[in-house]
C-alpha positions in Angstrom: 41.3 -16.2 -164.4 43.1 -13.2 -166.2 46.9 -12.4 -166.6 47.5 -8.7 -166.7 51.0 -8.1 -166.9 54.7 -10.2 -167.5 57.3 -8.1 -166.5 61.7 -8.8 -166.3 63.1 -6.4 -164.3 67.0 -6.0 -163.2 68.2 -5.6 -159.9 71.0 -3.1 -159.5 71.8 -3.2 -155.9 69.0 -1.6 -154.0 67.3 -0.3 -157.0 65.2 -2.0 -159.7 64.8 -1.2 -163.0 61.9 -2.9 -166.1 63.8 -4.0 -168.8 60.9 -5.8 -171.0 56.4 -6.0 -170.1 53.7 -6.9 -171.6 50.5 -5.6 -170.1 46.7 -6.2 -170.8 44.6 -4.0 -169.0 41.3 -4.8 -171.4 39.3 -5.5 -168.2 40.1 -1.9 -167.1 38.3 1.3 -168.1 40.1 3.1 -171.0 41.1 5.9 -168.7 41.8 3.9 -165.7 44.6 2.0 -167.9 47.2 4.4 -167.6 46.8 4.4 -164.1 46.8 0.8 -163.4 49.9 0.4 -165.6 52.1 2.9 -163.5 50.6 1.2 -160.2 51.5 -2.2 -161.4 55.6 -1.0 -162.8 55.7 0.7 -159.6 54.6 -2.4 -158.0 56.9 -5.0 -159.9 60.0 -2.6 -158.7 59.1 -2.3 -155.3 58.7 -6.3 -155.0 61.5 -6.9 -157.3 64.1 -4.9 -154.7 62.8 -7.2 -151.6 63.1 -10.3 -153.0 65.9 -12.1 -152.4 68.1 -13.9 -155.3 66.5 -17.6 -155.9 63.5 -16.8 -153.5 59.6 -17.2 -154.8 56.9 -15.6 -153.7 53.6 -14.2 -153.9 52.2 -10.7 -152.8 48.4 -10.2 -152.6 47.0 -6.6 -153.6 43.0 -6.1 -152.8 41.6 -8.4 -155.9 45.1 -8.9 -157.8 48.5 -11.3 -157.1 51.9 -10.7 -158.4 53.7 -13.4 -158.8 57.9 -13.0 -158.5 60.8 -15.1 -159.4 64.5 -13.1 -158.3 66.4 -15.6 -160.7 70.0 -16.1 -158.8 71.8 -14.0 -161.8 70.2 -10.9 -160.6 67.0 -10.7 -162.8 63.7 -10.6 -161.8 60.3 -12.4 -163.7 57.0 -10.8 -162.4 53.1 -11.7 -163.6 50.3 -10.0 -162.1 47.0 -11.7 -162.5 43.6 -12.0 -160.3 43.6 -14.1 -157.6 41.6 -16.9 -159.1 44.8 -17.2 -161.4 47.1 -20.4 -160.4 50.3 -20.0 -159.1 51.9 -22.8 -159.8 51.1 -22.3 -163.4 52.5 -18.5 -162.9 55.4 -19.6 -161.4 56.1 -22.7 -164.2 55.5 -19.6 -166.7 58.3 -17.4 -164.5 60.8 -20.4 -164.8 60.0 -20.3 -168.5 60.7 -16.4 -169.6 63.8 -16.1 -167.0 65.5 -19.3 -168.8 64.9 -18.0 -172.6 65.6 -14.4 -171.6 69.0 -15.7 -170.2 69.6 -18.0 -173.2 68.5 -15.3 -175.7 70.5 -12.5 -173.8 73.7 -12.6 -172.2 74.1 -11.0 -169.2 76.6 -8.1 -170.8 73.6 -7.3 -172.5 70.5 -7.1 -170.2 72.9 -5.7 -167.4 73.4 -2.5 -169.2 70.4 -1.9 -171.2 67.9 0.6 -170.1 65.1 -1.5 -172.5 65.2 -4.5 -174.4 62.6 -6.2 -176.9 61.2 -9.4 -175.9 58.2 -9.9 -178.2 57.6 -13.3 -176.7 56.1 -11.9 -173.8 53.0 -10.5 -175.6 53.2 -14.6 -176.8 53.1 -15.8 -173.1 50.5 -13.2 -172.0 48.2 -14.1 -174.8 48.5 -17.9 -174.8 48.6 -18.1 -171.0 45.4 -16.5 -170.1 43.6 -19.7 -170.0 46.0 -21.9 -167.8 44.4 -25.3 -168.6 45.1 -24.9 -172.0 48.4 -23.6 -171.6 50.1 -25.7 -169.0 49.8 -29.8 -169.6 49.4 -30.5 -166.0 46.5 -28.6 -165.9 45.2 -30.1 -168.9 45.6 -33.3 -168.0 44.3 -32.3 -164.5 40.8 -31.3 -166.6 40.8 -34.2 -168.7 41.0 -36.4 -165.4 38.0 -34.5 -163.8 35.7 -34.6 -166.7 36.8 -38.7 -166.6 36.0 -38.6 -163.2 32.5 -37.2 -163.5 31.6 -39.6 -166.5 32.1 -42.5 -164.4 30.8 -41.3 -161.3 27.3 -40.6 -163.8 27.9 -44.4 -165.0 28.1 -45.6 -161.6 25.4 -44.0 -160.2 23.5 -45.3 -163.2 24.2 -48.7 -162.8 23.1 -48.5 -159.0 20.3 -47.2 -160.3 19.8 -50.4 -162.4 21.1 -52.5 -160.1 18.2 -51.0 -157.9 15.7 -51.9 -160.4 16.5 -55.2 -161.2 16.6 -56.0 -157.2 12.8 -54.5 -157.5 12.2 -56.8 -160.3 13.7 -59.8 -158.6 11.6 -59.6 -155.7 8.2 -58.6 -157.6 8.9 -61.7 -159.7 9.7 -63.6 -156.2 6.5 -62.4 -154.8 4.2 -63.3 -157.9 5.8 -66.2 -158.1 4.9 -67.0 -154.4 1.2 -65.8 -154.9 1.0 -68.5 -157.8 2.1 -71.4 -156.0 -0.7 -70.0 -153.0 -3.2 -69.5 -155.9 -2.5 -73.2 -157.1 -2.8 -74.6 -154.0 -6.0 -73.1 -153.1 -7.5 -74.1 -156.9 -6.5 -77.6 -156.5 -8.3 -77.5 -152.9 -11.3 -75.8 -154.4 -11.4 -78.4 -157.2 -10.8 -81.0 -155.0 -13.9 -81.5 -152.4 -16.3 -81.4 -155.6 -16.5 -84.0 -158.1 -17.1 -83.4 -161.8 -19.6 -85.4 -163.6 
């Protein structure tokens, strides 16, 4: 699971235009990076122009996702990751940046800037490469599965035991059957002859 890029964009009518990103292309080749960068800002405008105000969605690009939010005051939130990469999580993460960026920034501002600093992106991007770490519900989702397998090993253990003492139980039925039958032919053995 890998998060290469966060990305706020503006929507000015048909056009769209990338105010703040954060990218991490460390998985690329050096000299692919450039590349893959101007493929994903291309990208993130393209997608950000067709989607609709308030609408989520996700579009799927050979082994990579991007992940859009058109927030209803005419910004966009965009993360491109692998496939493997949740999107609930990137969508919760979405919600996040578009609130704070809107908090932080009033619209005068963001509506007329070409650029703006948003450090906490390269925060987001770093801390949210591992999801289950990041996002509680995923961490408690993990926590419930390891749970989950520890008692399925102590159940299966105890059946096991449980197994084993039914063995037991019936060896110890058996032997005890075997000595009543070894008794009872001693005491008819002993019987018929008399001891002097």
């Amino acid at each position: 699971m890998k998060l290469y890029s966060i990305l706020i964009v503006r929507k000015d009518g048909d056009h769209a235009k990338i105010l703040a990103s954060q990218f991490d292309l460390s998985s690329y080749g050096f000299f692919q990076r450039s590349s893959v960068q101007e493929f994903i800002n291309f990208s993130a405008t393209t997608i950000a122009e067709r989607t609709a105000p308030g609408q989520r969605q996700s579009v799927e690009s050979e082994n990579n996702i991007a992940h859009v939010y058109a927030h209803p005051q005419g910004i966009s939130g965009l993360i491109v990751s692998d496939k493997d990469y949740p999107s609930r999580v990137a969508f919760s993460l979405l919600n996040k940046i578009l609130d704070e960026f809107t908090v932080k920034f009033a619209p005068s501002v963001w509506q007329s800037a070409d650029s703006i600093e948003y450090p906490e992106l390269a925060e987001y991007l770093h801390k949210y490469q591992d999801p289950q770490q990041a996002d509680t519900i995923m961490k408690v989702q993990q926590e419930l599965d390891e749970t989950k397998a520890v008692l399925h090993k102590t159940i299966d253990s105890l059946l096991q035991r449980g197994e084993k003492l039914d063995s037991l139980v019936d060896r110890s039925e058996s032997l005890s059957k075997q000595s009543k039958m070894f008794y009872k032919t001693a005491k008819k053995t002993n019987s018929c002859c008399v001891v002097m």
